[in-house]
N, C-alpha and C positions, 0 to 999 in steps of 0.2 A: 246169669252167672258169667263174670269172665273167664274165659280160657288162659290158667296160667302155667307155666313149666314147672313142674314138681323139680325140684335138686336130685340131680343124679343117684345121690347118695340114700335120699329117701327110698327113689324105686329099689334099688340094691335094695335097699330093708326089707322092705315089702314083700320084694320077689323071694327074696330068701328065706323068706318066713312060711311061702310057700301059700298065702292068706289073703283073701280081698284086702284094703287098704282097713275098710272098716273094724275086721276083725283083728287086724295087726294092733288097731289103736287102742281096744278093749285090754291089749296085755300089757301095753307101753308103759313105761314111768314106773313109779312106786305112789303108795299112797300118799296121801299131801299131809301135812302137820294139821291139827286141830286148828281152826276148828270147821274146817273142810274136809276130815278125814276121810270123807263118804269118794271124795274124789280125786283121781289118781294126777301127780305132778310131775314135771322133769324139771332140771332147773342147771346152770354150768356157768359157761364163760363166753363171750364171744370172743372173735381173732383179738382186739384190742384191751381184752381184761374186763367188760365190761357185763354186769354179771347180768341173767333174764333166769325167768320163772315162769313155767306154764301147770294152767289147773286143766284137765279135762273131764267134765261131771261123766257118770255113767251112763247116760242119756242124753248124748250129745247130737245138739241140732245142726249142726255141720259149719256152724259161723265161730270164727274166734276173733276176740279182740285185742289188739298190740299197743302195747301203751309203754312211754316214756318212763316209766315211774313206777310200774307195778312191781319190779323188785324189792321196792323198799317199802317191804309190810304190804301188799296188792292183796295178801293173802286172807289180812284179818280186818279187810274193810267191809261194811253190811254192802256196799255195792256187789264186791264178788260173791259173796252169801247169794245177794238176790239174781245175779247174773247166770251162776251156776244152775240154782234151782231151776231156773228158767232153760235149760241147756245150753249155755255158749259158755264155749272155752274161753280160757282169759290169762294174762299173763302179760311178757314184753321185758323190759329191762329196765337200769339204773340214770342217773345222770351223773353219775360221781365221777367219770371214768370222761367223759365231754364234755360235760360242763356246758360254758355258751359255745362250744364248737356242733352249731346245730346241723352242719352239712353231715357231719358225722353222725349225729344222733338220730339224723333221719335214714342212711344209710343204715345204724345198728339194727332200726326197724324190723327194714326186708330180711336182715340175718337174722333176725330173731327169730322171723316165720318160717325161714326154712330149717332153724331147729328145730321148730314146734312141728313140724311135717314129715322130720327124719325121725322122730319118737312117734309120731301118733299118724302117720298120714295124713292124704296132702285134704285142706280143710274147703269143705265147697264156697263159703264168704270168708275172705279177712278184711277185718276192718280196722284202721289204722282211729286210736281213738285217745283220748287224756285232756287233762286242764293243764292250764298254764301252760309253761313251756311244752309240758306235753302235749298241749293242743296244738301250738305253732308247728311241733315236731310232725301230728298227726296230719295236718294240712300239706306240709311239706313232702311227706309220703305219697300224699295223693298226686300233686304234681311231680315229682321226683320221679316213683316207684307205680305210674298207672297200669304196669305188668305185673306187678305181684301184687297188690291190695284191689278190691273190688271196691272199698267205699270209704269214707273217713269220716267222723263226727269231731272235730275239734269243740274245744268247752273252755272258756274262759282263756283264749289264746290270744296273742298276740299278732292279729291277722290284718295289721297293718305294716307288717313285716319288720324284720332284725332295722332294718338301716331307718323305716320311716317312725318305730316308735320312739327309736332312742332321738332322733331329732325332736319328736314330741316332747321327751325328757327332758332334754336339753332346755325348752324353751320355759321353760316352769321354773329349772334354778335357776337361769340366765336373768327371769323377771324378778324370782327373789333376792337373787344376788343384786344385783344393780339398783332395785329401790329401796332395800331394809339392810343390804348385808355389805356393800361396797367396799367400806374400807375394813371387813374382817378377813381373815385366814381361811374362812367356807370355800370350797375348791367347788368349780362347778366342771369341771373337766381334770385330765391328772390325778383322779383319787389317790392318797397315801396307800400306804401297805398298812398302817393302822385303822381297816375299815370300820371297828367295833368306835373306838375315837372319832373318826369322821361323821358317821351317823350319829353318834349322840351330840356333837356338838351344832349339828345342822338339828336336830330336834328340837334342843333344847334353845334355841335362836329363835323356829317358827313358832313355842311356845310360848316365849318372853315377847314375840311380837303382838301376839294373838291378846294380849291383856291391853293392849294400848287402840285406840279408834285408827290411828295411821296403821299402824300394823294391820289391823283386820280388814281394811280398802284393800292395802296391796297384798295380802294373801286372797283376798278374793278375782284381784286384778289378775296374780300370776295363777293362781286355777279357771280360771274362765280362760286364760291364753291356753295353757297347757290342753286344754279339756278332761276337766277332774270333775269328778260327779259332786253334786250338792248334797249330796246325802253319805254317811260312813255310820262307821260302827264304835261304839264306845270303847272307852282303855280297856273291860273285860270282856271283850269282842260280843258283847248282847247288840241287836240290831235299835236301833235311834228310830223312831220318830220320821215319816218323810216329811220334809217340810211343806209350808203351802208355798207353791212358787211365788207369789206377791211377800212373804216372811222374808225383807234384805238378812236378818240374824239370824235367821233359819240356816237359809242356803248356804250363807258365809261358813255358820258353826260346823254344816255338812262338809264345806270346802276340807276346813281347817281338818275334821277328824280324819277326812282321807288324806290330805297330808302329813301327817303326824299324830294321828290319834292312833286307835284298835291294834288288834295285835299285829298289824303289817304294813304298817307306814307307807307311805308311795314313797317319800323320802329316802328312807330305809332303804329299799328296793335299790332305790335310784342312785345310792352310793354304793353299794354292794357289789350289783350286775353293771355296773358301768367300770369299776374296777376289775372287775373278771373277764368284761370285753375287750377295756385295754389292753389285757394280760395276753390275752388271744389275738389280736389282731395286731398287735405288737403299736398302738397309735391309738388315735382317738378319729373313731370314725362318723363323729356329730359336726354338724355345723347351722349356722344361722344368719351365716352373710346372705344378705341381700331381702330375709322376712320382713314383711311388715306386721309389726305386732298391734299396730290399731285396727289394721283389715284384720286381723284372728279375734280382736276382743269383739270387730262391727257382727262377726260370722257364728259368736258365741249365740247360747241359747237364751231365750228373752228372760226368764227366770233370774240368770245367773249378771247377764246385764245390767237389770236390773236391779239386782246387788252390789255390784259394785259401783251402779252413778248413788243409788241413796247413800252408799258407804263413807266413798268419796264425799259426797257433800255433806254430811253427817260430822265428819274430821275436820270439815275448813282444805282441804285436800284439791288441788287443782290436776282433773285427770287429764288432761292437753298438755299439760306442764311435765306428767308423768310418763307419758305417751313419748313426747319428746325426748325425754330424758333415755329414753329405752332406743328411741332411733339414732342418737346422736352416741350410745355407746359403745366403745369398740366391740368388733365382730367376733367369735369365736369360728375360724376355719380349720376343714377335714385333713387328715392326714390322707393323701390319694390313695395309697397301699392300703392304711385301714381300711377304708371305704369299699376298695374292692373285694378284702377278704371278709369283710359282714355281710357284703353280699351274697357269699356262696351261701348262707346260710341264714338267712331266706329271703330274697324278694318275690312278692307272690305277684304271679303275670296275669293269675283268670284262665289260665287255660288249661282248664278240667276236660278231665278225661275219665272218671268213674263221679258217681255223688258222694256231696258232702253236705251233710249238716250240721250246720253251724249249733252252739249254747252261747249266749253270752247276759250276764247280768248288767240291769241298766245302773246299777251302783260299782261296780269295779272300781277299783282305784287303781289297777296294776294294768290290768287289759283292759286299760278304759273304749266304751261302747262305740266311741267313733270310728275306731280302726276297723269294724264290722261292717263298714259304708265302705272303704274303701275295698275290702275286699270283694264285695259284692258291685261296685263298681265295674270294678275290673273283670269278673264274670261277662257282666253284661257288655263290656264293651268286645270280652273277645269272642262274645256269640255262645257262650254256654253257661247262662243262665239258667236254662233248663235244667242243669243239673246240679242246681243248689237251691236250699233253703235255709232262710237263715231264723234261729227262734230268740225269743228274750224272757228273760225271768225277772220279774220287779225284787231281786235282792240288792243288800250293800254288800260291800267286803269283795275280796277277790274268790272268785271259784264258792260261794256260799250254797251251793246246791242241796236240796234232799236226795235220796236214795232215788225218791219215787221219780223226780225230776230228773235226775241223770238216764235211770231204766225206761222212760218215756221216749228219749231221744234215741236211746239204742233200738227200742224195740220196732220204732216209725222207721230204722234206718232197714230192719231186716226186714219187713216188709218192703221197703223199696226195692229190694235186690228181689227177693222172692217173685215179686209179681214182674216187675219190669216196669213199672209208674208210682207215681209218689202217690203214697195215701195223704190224708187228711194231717195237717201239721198246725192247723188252725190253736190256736189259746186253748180255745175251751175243751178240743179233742186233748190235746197235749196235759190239761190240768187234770182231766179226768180219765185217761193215764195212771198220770203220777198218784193221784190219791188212793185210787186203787191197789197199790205198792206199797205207801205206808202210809197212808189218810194226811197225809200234812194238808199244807194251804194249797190254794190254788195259785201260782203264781205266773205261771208263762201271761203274757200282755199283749197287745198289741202294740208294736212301738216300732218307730222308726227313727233311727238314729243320727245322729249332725253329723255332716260334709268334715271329713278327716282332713286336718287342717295341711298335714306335713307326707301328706301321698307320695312315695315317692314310685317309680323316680321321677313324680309331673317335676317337681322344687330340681333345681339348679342346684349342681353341687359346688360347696365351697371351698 
């Protein structure tokens, strides 16, 4: 257990209550809304408006977990059902209120927990924990806030950080733009304030290309740059088929769904949050002067490689020629200001200070799996490897997890803190787990992920 400062205002409560911490927390809160009713909530504002919600079960195991996202409905997901039952407290706040301003949102974190501990007393594990941005957020806590959270599991985050994944981004429409989209209106930086308009019209572009043999080379050329998984999920977001890696129409079609297929587009994404970042960072904080994008295509994975030479020679398509054409086109350079203020929010250095355990699926289209090497990189290089593990789930889609899969990863993580050594985190411990929870498949793998193309800050900035 780390030793942390309770808020002033908590002990006041406590003391005044005249009550061990334990017993103060028994009376705390009010009851929670159905269909948790059994367990008592508090829930307000933070100093910036930004709303948080805590559950505390009747039988509480002394760990609570803080997450980006659990105000918006935390309360009627079967995760908190299963969390509760299990005794941990759970709760954390919105992102409506920061948006991509993630220095902040990691900051709301630690405020969150010290409201969770001025209603309930101070908690003996917090664990800083969420998908998506809320995984980035959760990660960021860990390095930010190593005095107030004990441990962090981030899950399908973006732990290649704020500045190196949007340069990833970057390099996937930069390849679309330039061999299928050149002389259109597609912004590949500068998003409109019409984002609903921009996304569809960048859709429905990689869809009209995807019907042609040129088109499908260089969509598979610009996802194998980017590092987009081969594999996605169909327009009614049901999971595809993995392909066999020797299938060039396989991996390609995998390409294609993760960029414009299922119900969350990387595209999608990639105009939306690239517009919000602008909006925050007052610029554009990507660049790609000086990439070489034949060394990213030599660095892709043989599968996907090999999709795009059949592709290419399949079309009549000369990839040297198209290669070319991507080096010889003008560069897109960073706003220096932007660049500095993405940075406060997050570049991750490796240097832990509590554990983390990682979730990431090898299908993501959003937190694509590369970014999981770098972060784990950077562990090792700055000597605290030890205190991380990183796991994988053979899913597509972003953040596709089961109940039983997400309770797996928390449950390994409270055992770490408990004993003071990591249990077993192995596949087959980690499947059998999760099934136990709610019988699904077994999915955790063994896998190890490709060398994250746009690490920063190793890349030169623009």
């Amino acid at each position: 257990m780390r030793t942390k400062v309770l808020s002033h205002l908590a002990v006041l409560t406590v003391l005044a209550a005249g009550l061990p911490a334990t017993a103060h927390a028994a009376e705390a809160g009010k009851p929670c809304p159905a269909p948790v009713s059994a367990a008592r909530c508090v829930d307000g504002q933070l100093a910036d408006g930004t709303p948080y919600t805590f559950a505390r079960p009747g039988r509480w195991n002394g760990a609570v977990l803080v997450d980006l996202d659990f105000a918006a409905g935390g309360l009627a997901s079967a995760l908190t059902a299963s969390l509760l039952e299990r005794g941990y407290a759970v709760g954390g706040t919105t992102r409506t209120v920061t948006g991509w301003n993630i220095a902040r949102a990691i900051d709301n974190q630690a405020e969150a927990l010290r409201r969770f501990e001025t209603a309930f007393g101070p908690a003996r594990y917090a664990i800083a924990e969420g998908r998506s941005m809320g995984g980035m957020v959760a990660a960021g806590a860990a390095q930010v806030h190593p005095d107030r959270f004990d441990a962090a599991v981030p899950m399908c985050g973006g732990l290649g950080g704020s500045v190196g994944q949007w340069n990833q981004k970057l390099d996937t429409v930069f390849t679309l733009k330039t061999l299928l989209f050149r002389d259109t209106a597609l912004p590949v930086t500068g998003i409109p304030a019409d984002v609903p308009g921009t996304q569809q019209r960048w859709l429905s572009a990689v869809t009209s290309a995807q019907g042609t043999a040129a088109g499908r080379a260089r969509i598979a050329l610009a996802a194998a740059i980017g590092q987009l998984p081969g594999w996605g999920l169909a327009a009614d977001g049901t999971t595809t088929p993995v392909p066999d890696g020797r299938d060039a129409d396989g991996v390609e079609q995998g390409m294609y769904l993760a960029l414009a297929g299922g119900p969350l587009p990387y595209l999608g994404q990639a105009v939306s949050s690239r517009r919000a970042i602008e909006q925050v960072t007052g610029g554009n904080p990507s660049w790609n002067t000086g990439v070489d994008y034949a060394r990213q295509l030599a660095t892709a994975t043989p599968d996907q490689r090999n999709a795009v030479r059949r592709l290419y020679e399949r079309a009549g398509l000369d990839l040297r020629a198209d290669l070319g054409r991507l080096a010889a086109e003008p560069r897109v350079s960073a706003d220096p200001a932007a660049v500095r203020h993405l940075e406060r929010g997050i570049v991750f250095t490796g240097d832990l200070r509590i554990p983390v355990l990682t979730v990431n699926g090898t299908g993501d289209q959003i937190s694509t799996v590369a970014q999981q090497q770098s972060y784990g990189a950077l562990a090792g290089r700055a000597g605290t490897a030890s205190l991380l593990r990183q796991t994988y789930v053979r899913t597509a889609g972003h953040c596709t997890y089961t109940t039983g899969e997400q309770q797996a990863a928390i449950d390994r993580m409270l055992a770490r803190l408990r004993t003071g050594h990591w249990p077993d985190t192995a596949p087959a411990t980690m499947n059998r787990l999760a099934m136990a929870v709610d019988g699904g498949q077994g999915r955790y793998l063994p896998y190890t992920p490709p060398r994250f193309n746009r690490a920063y800050p190793a890349v030169g900035r623009g």
